[in-house]
Each structure stands twice: as C-alpha cells, then as structure tokens.
Gaussian input, Z-matrix of N, CA and C with variables (Angstrom, degrees):
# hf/3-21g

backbone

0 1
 N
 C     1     B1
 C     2     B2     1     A1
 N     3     B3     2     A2     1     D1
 C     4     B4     3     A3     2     D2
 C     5     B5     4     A4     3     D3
 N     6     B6     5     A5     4     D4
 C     7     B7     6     A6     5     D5
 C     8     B8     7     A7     6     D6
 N     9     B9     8     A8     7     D7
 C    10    B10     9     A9     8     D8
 C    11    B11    10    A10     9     D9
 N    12    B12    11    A11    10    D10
 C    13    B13    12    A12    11    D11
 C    14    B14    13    A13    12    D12
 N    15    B15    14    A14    13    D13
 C    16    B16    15    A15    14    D14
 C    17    B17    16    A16    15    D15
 N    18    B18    17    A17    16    D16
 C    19    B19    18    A18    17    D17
 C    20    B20    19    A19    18    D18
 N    21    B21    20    A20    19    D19
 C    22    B22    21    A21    20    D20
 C    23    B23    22    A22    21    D21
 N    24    B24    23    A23    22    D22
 C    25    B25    24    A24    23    D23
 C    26    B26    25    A25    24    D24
 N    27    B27    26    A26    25    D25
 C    28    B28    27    A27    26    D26
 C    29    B29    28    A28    27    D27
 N    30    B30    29    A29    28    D28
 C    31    B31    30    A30    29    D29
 C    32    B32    31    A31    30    D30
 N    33    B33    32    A32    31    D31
 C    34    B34    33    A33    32    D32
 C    35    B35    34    A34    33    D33
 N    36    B36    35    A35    34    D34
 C    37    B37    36    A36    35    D35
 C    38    B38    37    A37    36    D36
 N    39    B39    38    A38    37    D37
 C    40    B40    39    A39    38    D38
 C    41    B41    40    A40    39    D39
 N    42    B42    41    A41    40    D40
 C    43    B43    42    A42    41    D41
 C    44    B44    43    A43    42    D42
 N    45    B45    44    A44    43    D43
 C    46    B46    45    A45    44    D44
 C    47    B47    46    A46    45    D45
 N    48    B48    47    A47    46    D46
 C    49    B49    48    A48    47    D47
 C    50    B50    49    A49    48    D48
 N    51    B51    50    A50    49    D49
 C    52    B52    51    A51    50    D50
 C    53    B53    52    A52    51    D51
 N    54    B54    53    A53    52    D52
 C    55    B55    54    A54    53    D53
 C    56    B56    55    A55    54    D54
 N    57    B57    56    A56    55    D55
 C    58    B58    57    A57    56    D56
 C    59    B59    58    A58    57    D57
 N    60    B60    59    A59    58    D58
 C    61    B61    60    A60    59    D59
 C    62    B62    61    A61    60    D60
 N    63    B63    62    A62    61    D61
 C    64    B64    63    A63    62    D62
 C    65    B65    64    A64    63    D63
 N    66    B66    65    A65    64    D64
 C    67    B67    66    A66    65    D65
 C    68    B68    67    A67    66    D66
 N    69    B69    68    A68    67    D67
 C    70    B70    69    A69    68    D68
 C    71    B71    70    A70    69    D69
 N    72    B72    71    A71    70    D70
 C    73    B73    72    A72    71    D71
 C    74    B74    73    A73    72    D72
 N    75    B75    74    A74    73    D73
 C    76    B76    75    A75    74    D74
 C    77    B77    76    A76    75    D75
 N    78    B78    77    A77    76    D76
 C    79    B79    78    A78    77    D77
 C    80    B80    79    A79    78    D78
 N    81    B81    80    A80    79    D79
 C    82    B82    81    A81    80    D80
 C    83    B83    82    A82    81    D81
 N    84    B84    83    A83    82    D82
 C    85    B85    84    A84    83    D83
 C    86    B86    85    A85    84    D84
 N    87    B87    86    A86    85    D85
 C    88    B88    87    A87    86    D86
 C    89    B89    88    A88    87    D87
 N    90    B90    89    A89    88    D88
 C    91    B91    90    A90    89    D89
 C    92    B92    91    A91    90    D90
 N    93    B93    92    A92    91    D91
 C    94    B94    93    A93    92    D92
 C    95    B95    94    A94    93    D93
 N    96    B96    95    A95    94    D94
 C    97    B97    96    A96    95    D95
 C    98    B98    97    A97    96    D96
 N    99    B99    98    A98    97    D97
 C   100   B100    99    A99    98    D98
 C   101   B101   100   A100    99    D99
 N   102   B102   101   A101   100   D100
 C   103   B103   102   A102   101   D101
 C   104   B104   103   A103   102   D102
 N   105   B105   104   A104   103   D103
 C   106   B106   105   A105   104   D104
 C   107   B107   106   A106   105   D105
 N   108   B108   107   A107   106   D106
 C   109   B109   108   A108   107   D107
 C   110   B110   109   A109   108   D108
 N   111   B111   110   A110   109   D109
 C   112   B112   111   A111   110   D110
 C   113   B113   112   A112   111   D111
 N   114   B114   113   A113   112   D112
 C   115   B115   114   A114   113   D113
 C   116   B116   115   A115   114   D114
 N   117   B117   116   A116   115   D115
 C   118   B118   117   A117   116   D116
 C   119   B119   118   A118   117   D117
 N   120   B120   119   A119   118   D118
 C   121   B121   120   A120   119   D119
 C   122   B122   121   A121   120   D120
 N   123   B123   122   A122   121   D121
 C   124   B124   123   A123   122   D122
 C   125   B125   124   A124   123   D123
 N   126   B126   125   A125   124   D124
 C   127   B127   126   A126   125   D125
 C   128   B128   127   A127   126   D126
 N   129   B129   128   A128   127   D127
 C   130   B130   129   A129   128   D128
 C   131   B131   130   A130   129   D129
 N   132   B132   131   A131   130   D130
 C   133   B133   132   A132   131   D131
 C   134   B134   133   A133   132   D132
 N   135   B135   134   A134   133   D133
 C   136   B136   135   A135   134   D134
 C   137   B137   136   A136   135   D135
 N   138   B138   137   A137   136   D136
 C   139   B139   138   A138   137   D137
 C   140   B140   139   A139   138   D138
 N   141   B141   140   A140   139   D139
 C   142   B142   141   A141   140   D140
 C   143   B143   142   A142   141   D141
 N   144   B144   143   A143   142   D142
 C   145   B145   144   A144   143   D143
 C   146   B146   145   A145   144   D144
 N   147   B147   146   A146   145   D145
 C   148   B148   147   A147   146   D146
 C   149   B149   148   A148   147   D147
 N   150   B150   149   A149   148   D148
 C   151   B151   150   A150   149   D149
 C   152   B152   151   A151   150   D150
 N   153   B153   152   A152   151   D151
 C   154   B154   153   A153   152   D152
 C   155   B155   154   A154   153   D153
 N   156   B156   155   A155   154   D154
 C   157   B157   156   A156   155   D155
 C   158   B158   157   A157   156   D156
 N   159   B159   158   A158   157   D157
 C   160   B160   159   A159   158   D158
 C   161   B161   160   A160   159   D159
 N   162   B162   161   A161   160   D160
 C   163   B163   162   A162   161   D161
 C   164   B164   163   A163   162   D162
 N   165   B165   164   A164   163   D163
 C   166   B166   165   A165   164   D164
 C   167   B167   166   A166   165   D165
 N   168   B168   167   A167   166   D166
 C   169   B169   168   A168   167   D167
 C   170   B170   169   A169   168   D168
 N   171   B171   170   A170   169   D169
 C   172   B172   171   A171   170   D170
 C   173   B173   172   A172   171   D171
 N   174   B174   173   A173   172   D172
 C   175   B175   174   A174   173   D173
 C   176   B176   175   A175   174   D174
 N   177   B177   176   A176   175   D175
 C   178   B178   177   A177   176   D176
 C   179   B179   178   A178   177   D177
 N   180   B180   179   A179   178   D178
 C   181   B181   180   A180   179   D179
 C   182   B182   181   A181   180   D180
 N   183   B183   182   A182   181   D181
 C   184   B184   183   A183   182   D182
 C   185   B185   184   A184   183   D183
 N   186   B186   185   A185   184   D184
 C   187   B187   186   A186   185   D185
 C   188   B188   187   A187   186   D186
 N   189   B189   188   A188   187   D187
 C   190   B190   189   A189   188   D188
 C   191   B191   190   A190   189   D189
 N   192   B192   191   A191   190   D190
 C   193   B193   192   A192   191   D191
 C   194   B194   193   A193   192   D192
 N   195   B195   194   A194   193   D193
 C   196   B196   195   A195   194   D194
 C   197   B197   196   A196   195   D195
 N   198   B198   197   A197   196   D196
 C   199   B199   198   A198   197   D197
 C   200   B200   199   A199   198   D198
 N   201   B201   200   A200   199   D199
 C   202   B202   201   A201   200   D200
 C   203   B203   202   A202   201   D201

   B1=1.4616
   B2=1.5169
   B3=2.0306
   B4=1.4992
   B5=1.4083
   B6=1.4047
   B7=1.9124
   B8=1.5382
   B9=1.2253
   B10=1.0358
   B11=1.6195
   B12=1.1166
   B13=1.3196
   B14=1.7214
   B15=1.0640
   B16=1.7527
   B17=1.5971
   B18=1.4353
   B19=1.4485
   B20=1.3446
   B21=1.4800
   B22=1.6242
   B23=1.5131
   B24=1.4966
   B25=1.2755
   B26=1.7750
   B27=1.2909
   B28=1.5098
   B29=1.6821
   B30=1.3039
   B31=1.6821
   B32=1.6109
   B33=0.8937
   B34=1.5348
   B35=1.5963
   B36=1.5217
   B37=1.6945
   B38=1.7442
   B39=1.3404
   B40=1.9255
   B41=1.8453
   B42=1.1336
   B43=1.7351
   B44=1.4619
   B45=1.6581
   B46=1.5547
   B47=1.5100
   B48=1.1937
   B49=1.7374
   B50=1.5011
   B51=1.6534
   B52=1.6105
   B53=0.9514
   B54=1.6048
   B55=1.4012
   B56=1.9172
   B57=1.1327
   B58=1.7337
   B59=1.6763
   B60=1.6453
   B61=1.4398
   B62=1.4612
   B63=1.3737
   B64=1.3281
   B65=1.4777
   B66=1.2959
   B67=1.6903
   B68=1.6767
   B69=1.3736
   B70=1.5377
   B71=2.1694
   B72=0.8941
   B73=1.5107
   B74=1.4402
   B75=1.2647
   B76=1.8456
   B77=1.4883
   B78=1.2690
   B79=1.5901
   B80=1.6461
   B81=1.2797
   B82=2.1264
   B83=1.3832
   B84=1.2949
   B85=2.2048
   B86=1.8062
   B87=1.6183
   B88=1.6486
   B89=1.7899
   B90=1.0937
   B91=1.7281
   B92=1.5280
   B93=1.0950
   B94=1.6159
   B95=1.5385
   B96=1.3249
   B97=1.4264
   B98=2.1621
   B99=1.4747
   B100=1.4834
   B101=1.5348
   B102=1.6110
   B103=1.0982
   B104=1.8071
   B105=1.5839
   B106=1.9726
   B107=1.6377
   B108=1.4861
   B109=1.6760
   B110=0.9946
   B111=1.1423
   B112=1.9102
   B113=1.5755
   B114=1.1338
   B115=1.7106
   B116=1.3211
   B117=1.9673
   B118=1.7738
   B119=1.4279
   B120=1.6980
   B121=2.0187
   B122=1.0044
   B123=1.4421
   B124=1.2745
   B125=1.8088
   B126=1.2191
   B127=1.4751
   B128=1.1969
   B129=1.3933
   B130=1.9251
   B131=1.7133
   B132=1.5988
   B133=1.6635
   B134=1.7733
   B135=1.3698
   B136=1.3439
   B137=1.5381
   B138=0.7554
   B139=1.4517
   B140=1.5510
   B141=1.7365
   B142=1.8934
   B143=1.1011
   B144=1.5285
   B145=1.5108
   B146=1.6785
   B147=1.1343
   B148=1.2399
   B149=1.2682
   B150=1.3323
   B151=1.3781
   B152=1.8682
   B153=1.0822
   B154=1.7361
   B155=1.9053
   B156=1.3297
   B157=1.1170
   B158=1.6290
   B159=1.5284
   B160=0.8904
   B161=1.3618
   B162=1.2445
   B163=1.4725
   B164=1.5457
   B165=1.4571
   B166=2.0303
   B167=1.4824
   B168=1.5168
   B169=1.5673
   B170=1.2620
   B171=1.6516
   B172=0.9173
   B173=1.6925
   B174=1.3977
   B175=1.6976
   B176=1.1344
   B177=1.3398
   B178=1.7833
   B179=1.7377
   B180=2.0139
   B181=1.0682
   B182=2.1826
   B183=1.3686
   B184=1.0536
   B185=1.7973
   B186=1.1142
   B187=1.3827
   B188=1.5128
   B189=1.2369
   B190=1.5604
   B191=1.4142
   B192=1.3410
   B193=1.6082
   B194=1.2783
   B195=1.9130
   B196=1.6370
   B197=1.2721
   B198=1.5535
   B199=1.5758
   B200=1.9398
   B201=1.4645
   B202=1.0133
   B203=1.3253
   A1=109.85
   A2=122.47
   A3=95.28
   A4=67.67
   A5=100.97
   A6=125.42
   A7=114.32
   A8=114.53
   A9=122.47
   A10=120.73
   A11=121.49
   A12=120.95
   A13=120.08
   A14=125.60
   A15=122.82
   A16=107.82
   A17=126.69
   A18=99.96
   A19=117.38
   A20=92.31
   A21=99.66
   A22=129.57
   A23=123.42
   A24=109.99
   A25=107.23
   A26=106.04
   A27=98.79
   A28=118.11
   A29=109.77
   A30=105.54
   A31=89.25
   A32=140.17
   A33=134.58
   A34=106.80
   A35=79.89
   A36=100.03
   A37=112.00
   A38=100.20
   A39=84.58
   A40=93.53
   A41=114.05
   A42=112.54
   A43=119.50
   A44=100.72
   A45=100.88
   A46=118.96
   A47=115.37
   A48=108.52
   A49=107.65
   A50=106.97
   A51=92.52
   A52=143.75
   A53=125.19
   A54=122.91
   A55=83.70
   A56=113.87
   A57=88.49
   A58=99.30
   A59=132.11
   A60=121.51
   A61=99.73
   A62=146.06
   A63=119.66
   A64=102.65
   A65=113.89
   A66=108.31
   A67=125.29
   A68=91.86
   A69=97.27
   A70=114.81
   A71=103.73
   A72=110.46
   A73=135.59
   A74=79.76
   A75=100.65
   A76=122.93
   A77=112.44
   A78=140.95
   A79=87.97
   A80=114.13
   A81=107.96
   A82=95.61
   A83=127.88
   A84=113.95
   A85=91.25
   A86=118.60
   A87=84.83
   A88=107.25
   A89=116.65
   A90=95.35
   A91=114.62
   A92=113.10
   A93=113.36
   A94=121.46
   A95=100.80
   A96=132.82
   A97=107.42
   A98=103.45
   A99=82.68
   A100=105.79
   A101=126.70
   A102=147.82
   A103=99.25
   A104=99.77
   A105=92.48
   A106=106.65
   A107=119.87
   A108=96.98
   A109=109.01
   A110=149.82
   A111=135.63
   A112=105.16
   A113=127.48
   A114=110.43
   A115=122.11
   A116=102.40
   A117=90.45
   A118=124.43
   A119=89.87
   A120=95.09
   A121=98.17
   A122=150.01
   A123=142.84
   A124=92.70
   A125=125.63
   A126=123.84
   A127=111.19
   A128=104.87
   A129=97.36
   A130=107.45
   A131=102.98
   A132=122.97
   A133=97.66
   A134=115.90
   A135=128.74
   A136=98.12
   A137=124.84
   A138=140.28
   A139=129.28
   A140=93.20
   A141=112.50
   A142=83.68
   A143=114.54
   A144=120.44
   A145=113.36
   A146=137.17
   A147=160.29
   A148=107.47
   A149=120.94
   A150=120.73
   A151=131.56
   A152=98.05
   A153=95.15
   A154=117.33
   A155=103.51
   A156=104.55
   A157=100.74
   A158=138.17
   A159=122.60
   A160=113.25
   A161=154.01
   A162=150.11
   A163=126.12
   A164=99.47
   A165=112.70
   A166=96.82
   A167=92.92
   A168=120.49
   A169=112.52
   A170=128.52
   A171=120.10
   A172=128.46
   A173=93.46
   A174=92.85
   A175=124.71
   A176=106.74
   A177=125.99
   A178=84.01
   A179=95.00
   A180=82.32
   A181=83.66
   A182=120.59
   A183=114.03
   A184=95.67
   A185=134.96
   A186=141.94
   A187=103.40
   A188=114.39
   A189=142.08
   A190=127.84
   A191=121.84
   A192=92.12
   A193=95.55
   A194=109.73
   A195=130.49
   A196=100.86
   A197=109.09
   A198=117.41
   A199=89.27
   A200=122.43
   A201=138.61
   A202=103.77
   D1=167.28
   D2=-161.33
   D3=-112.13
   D4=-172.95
   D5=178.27
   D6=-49.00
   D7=-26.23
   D8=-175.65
   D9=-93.60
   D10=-59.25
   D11=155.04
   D12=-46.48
   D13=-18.14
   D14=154.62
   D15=-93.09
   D16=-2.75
   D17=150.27
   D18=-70.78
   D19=-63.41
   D20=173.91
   D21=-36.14
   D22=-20.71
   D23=168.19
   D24=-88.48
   D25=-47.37
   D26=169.52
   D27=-34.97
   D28=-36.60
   D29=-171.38
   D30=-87.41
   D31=1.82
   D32=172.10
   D33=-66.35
   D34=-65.98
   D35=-161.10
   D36=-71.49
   D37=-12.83
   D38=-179.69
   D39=-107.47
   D40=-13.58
   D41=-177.89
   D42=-155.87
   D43=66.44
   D44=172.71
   D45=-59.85
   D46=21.87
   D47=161.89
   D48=-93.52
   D49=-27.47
   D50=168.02
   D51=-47.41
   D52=-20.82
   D53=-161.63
   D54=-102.55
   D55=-37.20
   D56=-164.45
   D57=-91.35
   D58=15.53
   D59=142.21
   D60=-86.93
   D61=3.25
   D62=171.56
   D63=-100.91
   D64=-32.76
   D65=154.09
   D66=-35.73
   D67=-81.33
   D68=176.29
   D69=-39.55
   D70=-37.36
   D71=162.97
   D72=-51.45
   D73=-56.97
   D74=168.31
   D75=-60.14
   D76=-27.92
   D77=-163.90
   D78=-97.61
   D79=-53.72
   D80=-165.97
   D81=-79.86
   D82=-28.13
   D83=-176.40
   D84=-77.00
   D85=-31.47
   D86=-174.19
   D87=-94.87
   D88=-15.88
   D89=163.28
   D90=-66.37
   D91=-27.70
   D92=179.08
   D93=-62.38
   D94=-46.49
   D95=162.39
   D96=-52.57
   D97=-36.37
   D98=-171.57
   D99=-96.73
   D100=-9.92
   D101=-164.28
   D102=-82.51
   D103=-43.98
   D104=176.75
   D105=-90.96
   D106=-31.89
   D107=152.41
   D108=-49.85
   D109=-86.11
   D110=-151.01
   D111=-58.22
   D112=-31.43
   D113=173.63
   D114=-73.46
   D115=-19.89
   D116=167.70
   D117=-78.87
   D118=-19.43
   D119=175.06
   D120=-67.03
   D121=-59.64
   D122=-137.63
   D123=-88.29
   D124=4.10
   D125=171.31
   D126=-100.92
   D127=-34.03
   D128=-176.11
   D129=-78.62
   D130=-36.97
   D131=-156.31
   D132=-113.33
   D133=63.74
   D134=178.32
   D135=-52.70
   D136=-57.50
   D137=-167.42
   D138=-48.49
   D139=-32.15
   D140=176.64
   D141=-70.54
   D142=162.96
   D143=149.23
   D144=-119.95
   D145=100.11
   D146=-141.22
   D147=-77.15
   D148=-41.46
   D149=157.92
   D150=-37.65
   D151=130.90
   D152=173.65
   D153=-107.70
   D154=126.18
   D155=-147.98
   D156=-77.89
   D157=143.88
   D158=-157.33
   D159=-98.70
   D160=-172.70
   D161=-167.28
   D162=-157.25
   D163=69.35
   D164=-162.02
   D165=-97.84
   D166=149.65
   D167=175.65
   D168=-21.77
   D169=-54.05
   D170=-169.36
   D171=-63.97
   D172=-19.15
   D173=177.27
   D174=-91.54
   D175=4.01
   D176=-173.92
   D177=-107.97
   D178=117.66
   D179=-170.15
   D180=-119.69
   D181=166.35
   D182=-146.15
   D183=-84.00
   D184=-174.96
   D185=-161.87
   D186=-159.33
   D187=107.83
   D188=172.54
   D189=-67.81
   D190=82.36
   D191=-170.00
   D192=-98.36
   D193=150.52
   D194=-176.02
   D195=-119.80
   D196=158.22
   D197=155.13
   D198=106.08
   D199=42.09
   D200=-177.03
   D201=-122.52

C-alpha cells in the first residue's frame, strides 16, 4: 500500500465521519463549480436562456378521439 492510502485508512478507523464530510465537500466545490460555469455562459451568451422550461399536468390538456 502507498503512504497515502494508510493515512486514509487510519482516518477511517479513528473518524468514519471523515470520509462522508470529505464527500459532502467534494460534492459542494463541484455544484459550485457548475453554478459559476453557467453564470459565465449566461454572461458571454445573454441571449440563451438557460432555464428549462418545465411541463405539469395542467398544461397537458387531454385529447378526445371521435367517430368510433
């Protein structure tokens, strides 16, 4: 094993909350990370609109077929 992988189990074994706060970490720098990419697109590319428009029941309206 290298030096590093026997820290990492040492930090297992005296504080298994470490690894899922270094999770949870890892997970908040890349939404953060994908949140200021999309504000520089939406700075260079004013024009896209970045939003996705959403599509609920109510606008789906039902369709009848006759002559049955």
């Amino acid at each position: 094993t290298s030096f590093f992988s026997g820290i990492n189990n040492i930090l297992d074994k005296f504080n298994p909350g470490a690894r899922q706060l270094i999770n949870a970490g890892k997970a908040y720098l890349k939404a953060l990370h994908d949140i200021t990419y999309s504000k520089r697109l939406q700075a260079r590319f004013p024009f896209l609109d970045m939003r996705r428009e959403q599509v609920t029941a109510s606008v789906i309206e039902p369709i009848y077929i006759t002559g049955y």
